[in-house]
DRENDO-1510 file (C-alpha; in Angstrom, 1 decimal, always signed):
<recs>
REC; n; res; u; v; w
REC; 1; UNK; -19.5; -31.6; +40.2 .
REC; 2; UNK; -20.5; -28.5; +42.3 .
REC; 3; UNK; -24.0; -29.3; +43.2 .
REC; 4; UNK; -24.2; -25.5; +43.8 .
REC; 5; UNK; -25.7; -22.1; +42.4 .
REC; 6; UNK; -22.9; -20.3; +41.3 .
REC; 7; UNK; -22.7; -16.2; +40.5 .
REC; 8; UNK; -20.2; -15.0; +37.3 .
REC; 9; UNK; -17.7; -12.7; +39.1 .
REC; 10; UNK; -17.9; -14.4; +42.6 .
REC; 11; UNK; -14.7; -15.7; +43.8 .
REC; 12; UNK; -13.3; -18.5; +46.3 .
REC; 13; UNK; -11.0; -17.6; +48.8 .
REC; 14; UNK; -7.8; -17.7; +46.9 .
REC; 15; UNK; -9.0; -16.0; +43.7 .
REC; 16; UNK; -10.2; -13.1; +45.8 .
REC; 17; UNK; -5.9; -12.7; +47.3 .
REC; 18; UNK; -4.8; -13.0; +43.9 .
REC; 19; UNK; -7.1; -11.0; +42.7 .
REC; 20; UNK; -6.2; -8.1; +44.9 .
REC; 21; UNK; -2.2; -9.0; +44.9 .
REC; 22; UNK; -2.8; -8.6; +40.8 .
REC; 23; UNK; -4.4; -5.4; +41.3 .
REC; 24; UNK; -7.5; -6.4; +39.5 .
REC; 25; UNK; -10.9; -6.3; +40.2 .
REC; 26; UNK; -12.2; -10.1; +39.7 .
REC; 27; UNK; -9.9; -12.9; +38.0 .
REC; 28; UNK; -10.8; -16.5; +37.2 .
REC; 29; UNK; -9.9; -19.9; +36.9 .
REC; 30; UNK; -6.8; -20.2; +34.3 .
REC; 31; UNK; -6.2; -16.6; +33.9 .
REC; 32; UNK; -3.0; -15.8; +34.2 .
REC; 33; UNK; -1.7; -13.2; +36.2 .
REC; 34; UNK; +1.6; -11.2; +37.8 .
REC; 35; UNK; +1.2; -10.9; +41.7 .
REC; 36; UNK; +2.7; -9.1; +44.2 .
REC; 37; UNK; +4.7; -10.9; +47.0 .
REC; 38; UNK; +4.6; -10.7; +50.7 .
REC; 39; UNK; +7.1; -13.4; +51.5 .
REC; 40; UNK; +9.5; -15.4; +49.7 .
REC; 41; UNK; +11.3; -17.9; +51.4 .
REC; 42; UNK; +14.2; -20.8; +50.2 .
REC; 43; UNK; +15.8; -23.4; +52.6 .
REC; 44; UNK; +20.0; -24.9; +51.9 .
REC; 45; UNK; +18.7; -26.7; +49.1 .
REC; 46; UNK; +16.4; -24.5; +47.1 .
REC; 47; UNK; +18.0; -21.1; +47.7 .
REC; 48; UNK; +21.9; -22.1; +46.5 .
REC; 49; UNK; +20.5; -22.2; +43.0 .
REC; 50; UNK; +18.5; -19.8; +43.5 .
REC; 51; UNK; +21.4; -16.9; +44.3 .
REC; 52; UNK; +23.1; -19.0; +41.5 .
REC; 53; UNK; +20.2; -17.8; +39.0 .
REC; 54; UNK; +19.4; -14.5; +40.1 .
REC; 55; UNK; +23.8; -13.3; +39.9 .
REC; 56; UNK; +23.1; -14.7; +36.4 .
REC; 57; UNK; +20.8; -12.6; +35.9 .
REC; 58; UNK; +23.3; -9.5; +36.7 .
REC; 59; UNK; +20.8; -9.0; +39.9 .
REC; 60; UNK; +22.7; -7.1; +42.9 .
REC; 61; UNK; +19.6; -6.5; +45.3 .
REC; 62; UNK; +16.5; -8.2; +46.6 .
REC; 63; UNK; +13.7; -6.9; +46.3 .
REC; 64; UNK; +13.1; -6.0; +49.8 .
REC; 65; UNK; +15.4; -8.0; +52.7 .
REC; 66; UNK; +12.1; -7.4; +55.6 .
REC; 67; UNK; +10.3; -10.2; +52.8 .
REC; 68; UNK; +12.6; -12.7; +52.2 .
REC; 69; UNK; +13.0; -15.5; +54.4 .
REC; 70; UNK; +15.9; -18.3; +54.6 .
REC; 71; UNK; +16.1; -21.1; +56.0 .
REC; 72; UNK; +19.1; -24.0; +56.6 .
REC; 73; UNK; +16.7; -27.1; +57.5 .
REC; 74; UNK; +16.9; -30.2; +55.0 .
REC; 75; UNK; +20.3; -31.1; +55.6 .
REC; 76; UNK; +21.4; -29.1; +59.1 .
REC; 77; UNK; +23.5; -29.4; +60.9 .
REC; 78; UNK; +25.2; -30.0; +58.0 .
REC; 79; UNK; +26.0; -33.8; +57.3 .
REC; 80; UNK; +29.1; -33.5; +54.6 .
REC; 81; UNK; +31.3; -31.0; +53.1 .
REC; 82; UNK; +28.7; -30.7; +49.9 .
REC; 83; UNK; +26.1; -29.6; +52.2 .
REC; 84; UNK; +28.3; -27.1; +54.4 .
REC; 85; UNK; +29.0; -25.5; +51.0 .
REC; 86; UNK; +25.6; -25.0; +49.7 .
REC; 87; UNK; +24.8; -23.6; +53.2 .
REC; 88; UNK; +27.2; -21.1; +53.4 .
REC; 89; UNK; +26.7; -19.8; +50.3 .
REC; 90; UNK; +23.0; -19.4; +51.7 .
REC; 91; UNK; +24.5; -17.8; +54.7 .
REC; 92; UNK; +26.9; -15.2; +52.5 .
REC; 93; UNK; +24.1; -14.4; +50.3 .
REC; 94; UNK; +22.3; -13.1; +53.8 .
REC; 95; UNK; +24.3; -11.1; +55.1 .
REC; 96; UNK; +25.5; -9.8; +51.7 .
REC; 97; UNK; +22.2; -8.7; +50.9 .
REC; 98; UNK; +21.1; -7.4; +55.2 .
REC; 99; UNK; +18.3; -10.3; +54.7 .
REC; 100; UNK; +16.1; -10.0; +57.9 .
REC; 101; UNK; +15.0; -13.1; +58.6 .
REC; 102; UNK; +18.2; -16.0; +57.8 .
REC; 103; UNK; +18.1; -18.5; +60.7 .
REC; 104; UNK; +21.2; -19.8; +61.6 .
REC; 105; UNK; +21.4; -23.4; +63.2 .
REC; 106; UNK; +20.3; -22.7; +66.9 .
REC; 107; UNK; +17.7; -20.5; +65.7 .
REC; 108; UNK; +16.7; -22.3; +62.9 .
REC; 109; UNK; +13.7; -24.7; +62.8 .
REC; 110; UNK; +12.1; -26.6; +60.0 .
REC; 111; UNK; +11.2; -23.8; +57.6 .
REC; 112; UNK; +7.2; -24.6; +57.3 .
REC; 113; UNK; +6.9; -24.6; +60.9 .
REC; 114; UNK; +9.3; -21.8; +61.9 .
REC; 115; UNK; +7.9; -19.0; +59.5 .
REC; 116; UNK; +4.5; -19.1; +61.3 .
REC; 117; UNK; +6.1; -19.0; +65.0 .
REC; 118; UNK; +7.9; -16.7; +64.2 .
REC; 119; UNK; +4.7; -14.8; +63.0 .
REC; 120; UNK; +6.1; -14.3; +59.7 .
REC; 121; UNK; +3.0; -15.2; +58.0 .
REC; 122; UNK; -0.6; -13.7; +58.6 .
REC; 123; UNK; -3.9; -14.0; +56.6 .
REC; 124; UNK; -4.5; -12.3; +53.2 .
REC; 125; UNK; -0.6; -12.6; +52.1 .
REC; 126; UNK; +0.5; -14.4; +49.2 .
REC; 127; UNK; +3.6; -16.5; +49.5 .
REC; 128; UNK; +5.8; -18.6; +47.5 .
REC; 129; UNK; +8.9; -20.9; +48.6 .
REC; 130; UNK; +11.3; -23.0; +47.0 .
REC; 131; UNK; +9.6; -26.0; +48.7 .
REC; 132; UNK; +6.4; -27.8; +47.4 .
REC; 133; UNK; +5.1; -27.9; +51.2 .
REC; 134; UNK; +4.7; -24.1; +51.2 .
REC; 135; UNK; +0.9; -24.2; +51.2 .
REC; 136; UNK; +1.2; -25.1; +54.8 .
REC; 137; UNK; +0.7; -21.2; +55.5 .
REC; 138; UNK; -2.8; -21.6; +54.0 .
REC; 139; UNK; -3.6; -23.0; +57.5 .
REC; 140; UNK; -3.8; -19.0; +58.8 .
REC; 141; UNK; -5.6; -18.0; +55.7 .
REC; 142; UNK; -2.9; -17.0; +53.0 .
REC; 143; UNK; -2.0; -18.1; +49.3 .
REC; 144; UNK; +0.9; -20.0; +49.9 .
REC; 145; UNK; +2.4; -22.4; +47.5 .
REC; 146; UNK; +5.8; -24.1; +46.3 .
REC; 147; UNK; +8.3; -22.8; +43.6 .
REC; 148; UNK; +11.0; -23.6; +41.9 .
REC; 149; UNK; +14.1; -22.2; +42.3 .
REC; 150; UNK; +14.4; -20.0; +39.1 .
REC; 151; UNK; +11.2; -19.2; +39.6 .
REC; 152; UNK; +12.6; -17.9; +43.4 .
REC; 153; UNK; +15.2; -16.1; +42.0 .
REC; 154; UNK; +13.5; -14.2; +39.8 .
REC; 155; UNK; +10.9; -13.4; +42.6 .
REC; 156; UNK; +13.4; -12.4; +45.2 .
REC; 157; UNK; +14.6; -10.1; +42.7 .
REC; 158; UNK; +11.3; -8.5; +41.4 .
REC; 159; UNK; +8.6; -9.6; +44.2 .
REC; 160; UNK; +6.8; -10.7; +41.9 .
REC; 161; UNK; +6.0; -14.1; +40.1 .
REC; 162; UNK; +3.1; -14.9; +37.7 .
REC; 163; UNK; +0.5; -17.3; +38.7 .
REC; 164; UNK; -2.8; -19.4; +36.5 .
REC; 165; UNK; -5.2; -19.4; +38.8 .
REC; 166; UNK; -6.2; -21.9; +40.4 .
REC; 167; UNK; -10.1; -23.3; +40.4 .
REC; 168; UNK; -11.2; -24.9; +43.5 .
REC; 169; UNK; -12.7; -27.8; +45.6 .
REC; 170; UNK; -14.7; -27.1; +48.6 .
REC; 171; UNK; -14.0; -29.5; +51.5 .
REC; 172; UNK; -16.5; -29.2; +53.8 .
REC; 173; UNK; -16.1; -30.0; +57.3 .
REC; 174; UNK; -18.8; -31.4; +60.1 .
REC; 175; UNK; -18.4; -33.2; +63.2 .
REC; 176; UNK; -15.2; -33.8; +65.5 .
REC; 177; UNK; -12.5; -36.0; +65.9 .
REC; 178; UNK; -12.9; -38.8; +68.1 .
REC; 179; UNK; -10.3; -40.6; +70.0 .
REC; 180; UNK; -6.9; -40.2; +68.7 .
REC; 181; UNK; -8.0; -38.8; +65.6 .
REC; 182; UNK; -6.1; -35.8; +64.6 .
REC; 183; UNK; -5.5; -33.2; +61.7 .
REC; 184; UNK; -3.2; -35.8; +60.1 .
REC; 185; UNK; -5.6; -38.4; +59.9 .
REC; 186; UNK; -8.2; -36.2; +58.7 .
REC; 187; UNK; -5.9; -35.3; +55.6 .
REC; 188; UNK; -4.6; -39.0; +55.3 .
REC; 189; UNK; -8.3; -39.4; +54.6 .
REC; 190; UNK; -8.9; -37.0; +52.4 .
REC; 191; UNK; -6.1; -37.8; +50.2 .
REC; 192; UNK; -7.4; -41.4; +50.2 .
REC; 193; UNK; -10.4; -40.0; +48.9 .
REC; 194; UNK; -9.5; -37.9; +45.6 .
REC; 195; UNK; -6.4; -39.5; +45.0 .
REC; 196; UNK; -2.8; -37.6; +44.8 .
REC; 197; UNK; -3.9; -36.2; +41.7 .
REC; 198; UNK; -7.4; -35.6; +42.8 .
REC; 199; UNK; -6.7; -31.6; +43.4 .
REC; 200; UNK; -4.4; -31.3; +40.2 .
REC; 201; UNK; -3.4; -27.2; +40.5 .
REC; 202; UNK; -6.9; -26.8; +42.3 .
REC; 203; UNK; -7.2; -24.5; +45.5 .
REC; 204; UNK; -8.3; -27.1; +48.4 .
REC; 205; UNK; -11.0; -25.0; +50.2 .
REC; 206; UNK; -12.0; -26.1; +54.2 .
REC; 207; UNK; -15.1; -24.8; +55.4 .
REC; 208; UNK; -18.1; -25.9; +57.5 .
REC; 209; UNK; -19.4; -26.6; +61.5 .
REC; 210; UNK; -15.9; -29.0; +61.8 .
REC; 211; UNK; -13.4; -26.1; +61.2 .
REC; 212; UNK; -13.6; -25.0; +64.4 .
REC; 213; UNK; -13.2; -28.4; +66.1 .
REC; 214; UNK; -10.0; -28.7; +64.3 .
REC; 215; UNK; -6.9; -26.8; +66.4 .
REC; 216; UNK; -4.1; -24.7; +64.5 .
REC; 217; UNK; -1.5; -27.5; +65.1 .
REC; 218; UNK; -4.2; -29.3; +63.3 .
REC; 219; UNK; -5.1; -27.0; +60.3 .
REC; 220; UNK; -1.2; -26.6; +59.4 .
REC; 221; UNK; -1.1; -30.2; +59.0 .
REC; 222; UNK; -3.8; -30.4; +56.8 .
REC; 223; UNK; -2.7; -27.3; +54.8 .
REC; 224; UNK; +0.8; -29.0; +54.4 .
REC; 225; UNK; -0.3; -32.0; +52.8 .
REC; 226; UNK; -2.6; -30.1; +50.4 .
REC; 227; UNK; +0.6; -30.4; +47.7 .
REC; 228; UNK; -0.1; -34.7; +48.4 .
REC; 229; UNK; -3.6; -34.5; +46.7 .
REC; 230; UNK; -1.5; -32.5; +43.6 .
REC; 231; UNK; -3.3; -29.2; +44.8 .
REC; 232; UNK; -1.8; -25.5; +44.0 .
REC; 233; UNK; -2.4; -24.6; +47.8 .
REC; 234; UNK; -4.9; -25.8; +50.8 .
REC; 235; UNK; -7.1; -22.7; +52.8 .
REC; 236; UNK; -9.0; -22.7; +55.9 .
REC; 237; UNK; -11.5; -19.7; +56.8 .
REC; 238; UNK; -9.8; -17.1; +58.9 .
REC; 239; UNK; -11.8; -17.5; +62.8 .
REC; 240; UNK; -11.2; -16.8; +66.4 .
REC; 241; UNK; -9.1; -19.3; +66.3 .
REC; 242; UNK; -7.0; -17.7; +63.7 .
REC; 243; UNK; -6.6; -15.0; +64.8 .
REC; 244; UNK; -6.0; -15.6; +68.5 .
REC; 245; UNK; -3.0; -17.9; +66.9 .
REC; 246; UNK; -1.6; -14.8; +65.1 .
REC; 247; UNK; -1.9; -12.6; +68.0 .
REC; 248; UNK; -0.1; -14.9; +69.8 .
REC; 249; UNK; +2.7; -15.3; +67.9 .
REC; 250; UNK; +3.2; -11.6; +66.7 .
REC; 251; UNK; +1.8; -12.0; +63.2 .
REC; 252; UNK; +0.6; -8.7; +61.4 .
REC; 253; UNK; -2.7; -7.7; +61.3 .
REC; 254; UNK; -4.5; -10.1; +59.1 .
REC; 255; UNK; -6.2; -9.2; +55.9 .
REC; 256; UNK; -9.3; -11.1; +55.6 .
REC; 257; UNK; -10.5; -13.0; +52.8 .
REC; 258; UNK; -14.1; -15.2; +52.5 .
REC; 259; UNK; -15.1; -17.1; +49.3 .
REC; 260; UNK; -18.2; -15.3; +48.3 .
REC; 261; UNK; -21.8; -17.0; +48.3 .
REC; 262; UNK; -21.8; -18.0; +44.4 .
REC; 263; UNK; -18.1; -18.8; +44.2 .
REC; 264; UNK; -18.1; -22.1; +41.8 .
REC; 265; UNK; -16.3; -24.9; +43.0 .
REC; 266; UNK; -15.0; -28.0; +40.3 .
REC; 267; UNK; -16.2; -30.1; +43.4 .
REC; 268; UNK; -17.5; -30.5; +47.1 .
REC; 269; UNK; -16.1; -33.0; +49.3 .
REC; 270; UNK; -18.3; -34.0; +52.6 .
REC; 271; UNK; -16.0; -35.1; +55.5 .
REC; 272; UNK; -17.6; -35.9; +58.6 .
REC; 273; UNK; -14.9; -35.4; +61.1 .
REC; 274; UNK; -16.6; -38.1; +63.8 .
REC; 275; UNK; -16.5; -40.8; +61.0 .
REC; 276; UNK; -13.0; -40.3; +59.6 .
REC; 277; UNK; -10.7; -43.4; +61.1 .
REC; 278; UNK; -7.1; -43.7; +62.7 .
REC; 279; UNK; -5.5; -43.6; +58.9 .
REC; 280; UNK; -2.5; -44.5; +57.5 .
REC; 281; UNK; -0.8; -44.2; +54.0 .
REC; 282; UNK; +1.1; -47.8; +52.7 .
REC; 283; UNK; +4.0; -47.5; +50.5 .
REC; 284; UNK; +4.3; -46.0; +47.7 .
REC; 285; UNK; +1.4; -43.2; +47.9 .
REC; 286; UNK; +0.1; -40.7; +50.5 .
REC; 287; UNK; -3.5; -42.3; +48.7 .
REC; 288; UNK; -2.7; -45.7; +49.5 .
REC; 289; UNK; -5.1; -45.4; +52.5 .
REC; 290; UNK; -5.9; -47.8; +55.2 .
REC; 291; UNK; -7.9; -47.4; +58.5 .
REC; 292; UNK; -5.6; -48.5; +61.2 .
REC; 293; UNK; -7.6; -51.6; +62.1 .
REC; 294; UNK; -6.9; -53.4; +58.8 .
REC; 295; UNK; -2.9; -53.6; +59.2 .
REC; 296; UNK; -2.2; -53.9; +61.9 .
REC; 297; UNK; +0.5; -56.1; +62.8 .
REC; 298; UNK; +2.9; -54.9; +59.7 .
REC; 299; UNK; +6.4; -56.1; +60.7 .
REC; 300; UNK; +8.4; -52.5; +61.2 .
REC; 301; UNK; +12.1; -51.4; +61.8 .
REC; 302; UNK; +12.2; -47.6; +62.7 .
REC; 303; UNK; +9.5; -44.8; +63.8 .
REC; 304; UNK; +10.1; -41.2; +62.9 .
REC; 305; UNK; +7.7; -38.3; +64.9 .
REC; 306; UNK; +8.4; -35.0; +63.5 .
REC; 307; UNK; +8.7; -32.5; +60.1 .
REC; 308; UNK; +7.3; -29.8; +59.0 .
REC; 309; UNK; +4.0; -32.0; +59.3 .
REC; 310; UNK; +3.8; -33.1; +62.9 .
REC; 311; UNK; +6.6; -31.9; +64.8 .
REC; 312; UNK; +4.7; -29.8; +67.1 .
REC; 313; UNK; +3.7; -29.1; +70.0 .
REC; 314; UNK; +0.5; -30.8; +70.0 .
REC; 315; UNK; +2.2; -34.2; +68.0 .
REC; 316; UNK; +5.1; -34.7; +70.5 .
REC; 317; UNK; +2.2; -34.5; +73.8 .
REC; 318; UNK; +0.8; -36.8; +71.8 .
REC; 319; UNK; +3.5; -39.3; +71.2 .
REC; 320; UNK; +4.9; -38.5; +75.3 .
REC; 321; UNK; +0.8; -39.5; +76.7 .
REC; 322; UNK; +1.1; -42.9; +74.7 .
REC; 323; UNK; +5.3; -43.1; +75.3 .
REC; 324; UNK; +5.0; -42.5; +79.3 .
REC; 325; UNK; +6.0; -45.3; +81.6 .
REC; 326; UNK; +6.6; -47.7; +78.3 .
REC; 327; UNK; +9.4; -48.7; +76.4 .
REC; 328; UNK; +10.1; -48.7; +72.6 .
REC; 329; UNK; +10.2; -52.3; +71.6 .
REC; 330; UNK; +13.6; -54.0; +71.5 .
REC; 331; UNK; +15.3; -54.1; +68.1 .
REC; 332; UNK; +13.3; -50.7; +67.2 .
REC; 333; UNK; +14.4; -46.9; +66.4 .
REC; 334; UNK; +12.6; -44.5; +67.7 .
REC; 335; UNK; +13.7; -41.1; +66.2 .
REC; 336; UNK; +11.7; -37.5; +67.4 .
REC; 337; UNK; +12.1; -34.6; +65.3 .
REC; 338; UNK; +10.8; -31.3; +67.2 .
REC; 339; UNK; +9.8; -28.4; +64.4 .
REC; 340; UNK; +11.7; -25.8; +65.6 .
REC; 341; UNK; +13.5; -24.5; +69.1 .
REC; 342; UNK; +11.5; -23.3; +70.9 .
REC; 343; UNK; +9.3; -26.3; +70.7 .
REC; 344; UNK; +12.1; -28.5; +72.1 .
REC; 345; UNK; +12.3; -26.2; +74.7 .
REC; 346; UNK; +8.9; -26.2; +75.4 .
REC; 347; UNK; +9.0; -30.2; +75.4 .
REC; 348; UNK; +11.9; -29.8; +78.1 .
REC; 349; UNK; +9.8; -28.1; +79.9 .
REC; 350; UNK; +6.6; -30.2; +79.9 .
REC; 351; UNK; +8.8; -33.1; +81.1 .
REC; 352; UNK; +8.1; -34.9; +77.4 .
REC; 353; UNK; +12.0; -35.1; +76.2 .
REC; 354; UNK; +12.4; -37.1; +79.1 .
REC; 355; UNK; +9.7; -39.5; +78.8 .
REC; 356; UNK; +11.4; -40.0; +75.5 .
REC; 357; UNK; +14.5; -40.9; +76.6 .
REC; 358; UNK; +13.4; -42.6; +79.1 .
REC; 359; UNK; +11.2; -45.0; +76.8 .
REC; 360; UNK; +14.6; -45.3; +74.3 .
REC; 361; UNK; +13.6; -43.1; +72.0 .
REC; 362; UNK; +16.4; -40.8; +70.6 .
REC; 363; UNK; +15.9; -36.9; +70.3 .
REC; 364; UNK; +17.4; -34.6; +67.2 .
REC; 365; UNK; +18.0; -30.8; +66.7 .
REC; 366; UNK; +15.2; -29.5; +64.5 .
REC; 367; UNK; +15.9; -30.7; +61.1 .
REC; 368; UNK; +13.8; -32.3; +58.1 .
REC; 369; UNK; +16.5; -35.2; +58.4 .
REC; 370; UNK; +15.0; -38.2; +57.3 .
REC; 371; UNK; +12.0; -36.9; +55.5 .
REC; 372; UNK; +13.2; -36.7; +52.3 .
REC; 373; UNK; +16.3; -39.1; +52.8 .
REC; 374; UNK; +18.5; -36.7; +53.6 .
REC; 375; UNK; +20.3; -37.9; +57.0 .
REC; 376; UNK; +19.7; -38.4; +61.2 .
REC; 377; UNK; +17.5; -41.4; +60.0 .
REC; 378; UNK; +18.2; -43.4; +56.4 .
REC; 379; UNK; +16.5; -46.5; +55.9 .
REC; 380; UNK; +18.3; -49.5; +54.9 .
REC; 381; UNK; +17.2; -52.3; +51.8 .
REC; 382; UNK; +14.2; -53.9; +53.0 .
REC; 383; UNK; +13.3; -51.9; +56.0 .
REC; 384; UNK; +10.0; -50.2; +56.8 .
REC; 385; UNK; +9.1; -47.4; +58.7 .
REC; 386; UNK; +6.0; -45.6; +60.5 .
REC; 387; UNK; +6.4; -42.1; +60.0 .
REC; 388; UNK; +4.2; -38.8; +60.6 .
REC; 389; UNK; +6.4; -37.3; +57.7 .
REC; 390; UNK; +4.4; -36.5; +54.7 .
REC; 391; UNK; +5.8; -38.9; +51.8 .
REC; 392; UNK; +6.0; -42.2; +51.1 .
REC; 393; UNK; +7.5; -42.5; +47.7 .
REC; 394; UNK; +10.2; -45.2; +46.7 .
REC; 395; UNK; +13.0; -44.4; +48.2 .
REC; 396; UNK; +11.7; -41.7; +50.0 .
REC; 397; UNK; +13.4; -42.3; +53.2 .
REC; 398; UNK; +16.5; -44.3; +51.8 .
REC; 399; UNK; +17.1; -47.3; +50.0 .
REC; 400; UNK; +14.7; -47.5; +46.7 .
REC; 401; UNK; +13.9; -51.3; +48.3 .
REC; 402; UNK; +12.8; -49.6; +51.9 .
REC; 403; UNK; +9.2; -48.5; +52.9 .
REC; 404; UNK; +7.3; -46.2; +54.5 .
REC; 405; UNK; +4.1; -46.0; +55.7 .
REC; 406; UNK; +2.5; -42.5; +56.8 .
REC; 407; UNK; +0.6; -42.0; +60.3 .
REC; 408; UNK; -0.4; -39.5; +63.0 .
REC; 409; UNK; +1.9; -39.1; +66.1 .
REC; 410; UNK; -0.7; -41.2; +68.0 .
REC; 411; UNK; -0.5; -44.6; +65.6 .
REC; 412; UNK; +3.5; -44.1; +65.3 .
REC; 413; UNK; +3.7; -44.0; +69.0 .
REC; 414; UNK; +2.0; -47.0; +69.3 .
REC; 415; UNK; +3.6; -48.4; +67.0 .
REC; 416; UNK; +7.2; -47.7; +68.3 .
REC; 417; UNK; +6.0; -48.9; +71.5 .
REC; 418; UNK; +4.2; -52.7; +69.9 .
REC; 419; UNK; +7.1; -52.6; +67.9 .
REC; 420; UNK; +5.0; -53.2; +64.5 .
REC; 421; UNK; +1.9; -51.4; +63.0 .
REC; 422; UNK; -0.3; -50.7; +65.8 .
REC; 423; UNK; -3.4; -48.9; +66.9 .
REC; 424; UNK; -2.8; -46.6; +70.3 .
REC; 425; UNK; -6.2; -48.4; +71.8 .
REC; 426; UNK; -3.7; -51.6; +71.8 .
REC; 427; UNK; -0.7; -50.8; +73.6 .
REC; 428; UNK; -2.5; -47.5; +75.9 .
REC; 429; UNK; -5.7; -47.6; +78.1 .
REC; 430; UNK; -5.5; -43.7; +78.2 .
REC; 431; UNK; -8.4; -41.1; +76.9 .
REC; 432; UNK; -6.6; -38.4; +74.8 .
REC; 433; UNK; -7.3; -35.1; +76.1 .
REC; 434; UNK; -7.7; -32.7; +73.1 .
REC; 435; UNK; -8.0; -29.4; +75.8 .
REC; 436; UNK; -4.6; -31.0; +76.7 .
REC; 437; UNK; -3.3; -32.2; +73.8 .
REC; 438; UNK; -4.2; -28.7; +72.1 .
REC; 439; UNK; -4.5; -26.0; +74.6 .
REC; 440; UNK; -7.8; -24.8; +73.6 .
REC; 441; UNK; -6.8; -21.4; +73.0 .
REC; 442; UNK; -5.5; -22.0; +69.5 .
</recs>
């Protein structure tokens, strides 16, 4: 329970956006409401039923084509004739309606990565998507959470959408990582602590000291996974960090939100960032938690490093310091997923595609691929694989008989490189660099 004072009227972060998207004063947990939109996005397999919905609905304009966003990424490049078909009616739908921001293979990227390049999302928006891993945006400070798809027609024809809002858990952070710890075992860990229904339609709410140890790379992979502990969205506090990040990447000027002093919370977790393990998830839960040091030794078939979770920047250094000069163990996959373009440029750049190939790892076009089972990666009955993906449900990743267990870039690495369950102080002698691994500008 919150072990707090608490004032009637205060707000967390997220009541405060919805309060002012509602055009209302104060709202409170449960209340419904109507909200204004400030993005709405679909990918090729959301939006098709989507456009499908909102034609029924004798519809013939969005609401505004500068805020909708669409995005071919599950199953592009397309892998059959179904999925060509459900992308080009996407792609029709575009241009049909002049929508600004459609990216087209080549430009594309994995949606929940892409959208805050691109600085399509800033602090103080409210977003929705047609994917449950929408919250990711709360990483910069906005409401952002997933849809479904009639629930993204109607919006992409009104703009609008209706909302209960959401009470709240407080997560406060203290300390730093050590090691190879990163954002996605901080999350791993957090998950492991409330449970996958621990945060049912709650607002997950960072705050303390630790924020500001914790890099952007690493705060959108925390947000991303908020959805794993069953919460309505995940938020972090809006600081330099934030908004050197949206500077950066063109993002409009952000609209600031703070949860106010009294603002009750359901409950506080304590997370002390120095403490929190190399973590992994065993099949069939992102909760099914383990530090690193108790499984090793798991017999494995394939490694994925990539998604909308870790497939950037900072993830595929990671994987490249622990990947240089080695080899991925015979008998072994090794498939790397950069986020978007421009992050596979950037790894051509830095030399890391290379030491990929070069340790027999195999490099893909941005795409969510094997995430949800969809292609460039389907496991087989009785296989297993390490992944830095963000589920591990049966069947998750192919055959209802196949596993997956969930890890940062550093363990899968590792792993790829042991060629079974492994911790990176095993198979690399190497300090991680976080000034390196993070740039320490964002």
């Amino acid at each position: 329970m919150n072990d707090t004072a608490y004032t009637e009227k205060a707000m967390t972060m997220t009541q405060k956006i919805l309060a002012t998207k509602a055009g209302l004063k104060a709202v409170e947990a449960g209340q419904l409401i109507e909200a204004k939109l400030d993005l709405v996005l679909g990918n090729d397999v959301t939006a098709p039923p989507a456009i499908g919905e909102f034609e029924k609905l004798g519809c013939t304009r969005v609401f505004d084509p500068e805020k909708v966003a669409l995005v071919p990424d599950h199953f592009t490049p397309n892998k059959d004739i179904k999925t060509a078909e459900q992308t080009l009616k996407m792609r029709q739908f575009a241009r049909a309606q002049n929508v600004a921001h459609y990216f087209e293979v080549g430009q594309m990227g994995i949606e929940h990565a892409l959208l805050p390049e691109q600085g399509l999302v800033t602090a103080g928006e409210c977003i929705i998507g047609a994917d449950s891993h929408t919250c990711t945006y709360g990483a910069v400070g906005a409401f952002a959470t997933g849809v479904g798809s009639t629930d993204l027609a109607c919006a992409i024809a009104t703009g609008t959408t209706w909302f209960k809002v959401p009470s709240a858990i407080r997560v406060e952070l203290s300390g730093t990582p050590r090691g190879w710890v990163s954002g996605k075992d901080v999350v791993l860990h957090l998950i492991g602590r409330i449970g996958v229904d621990g945060a049912r339609y709650k607002s997950l709410e960072f705050s303390g000291a630790g924020v500001g140890a914790l890099h952007m790379d690493e705060r959108f992979t925390i947000a991303n996974m908020a959805i794993e502990a069953g919460a309505k969205n995940g938020m972090f506090p809006v600081d330099e960090r934030t908004r050197t990040y949206l500077a950066y990447v063109g993002a409009k000027e952000p609209v600031v939100y703070a949860a106010d002093p009294g603002a009750f919370y359901d409950d506080i977790v304590r997370i002390d960032l120095g403490a929190v393990p190399l973590t992994v998830s065993l099949p069939h839960l992102p909760s099914n938690t383990r530090a690193i040091e108790e499984v090793e030794g798991m017999p494995i078939d394939q490694v994925v490093i990539g998604s909308c979770t870790n497939g950037r920047i900072s993830d595929l250094r990671v994987a490249a310091q622990i990947l240089k000069g080695r080899t991925v163990a015979k008998g072994l996959r090794c498939i790397i997923f950069p986020a978007t373009q421009r992050i596979y440029l950037e790894a051509l750049r830095e030399g890391l595609i290379e030491t990929f190939i070069e340790a027999g790892a195999v490099v893909s076009t941005p795409t969510c691929g094997p995430c949800l089972g969809g292609h460039m990666g389907i496991l087989a009955k009785g296989e297993r694989a390490v992944s830095t993906t963000n589920r591990n449900f049966v069947g998750r990743m192919g055959h209802t008989q196949s596993e997956v267990i969930l890890a940062g870039p550093a363990v899968a690495a590792a792993s790829a490189v042991a060629g079974k369950l492994a911790s990176p102080e095993k198979v690399s002698d190497a300090v991680p660099d976080r000034a390196w691994l993070y740039r320490m500008e964002f």
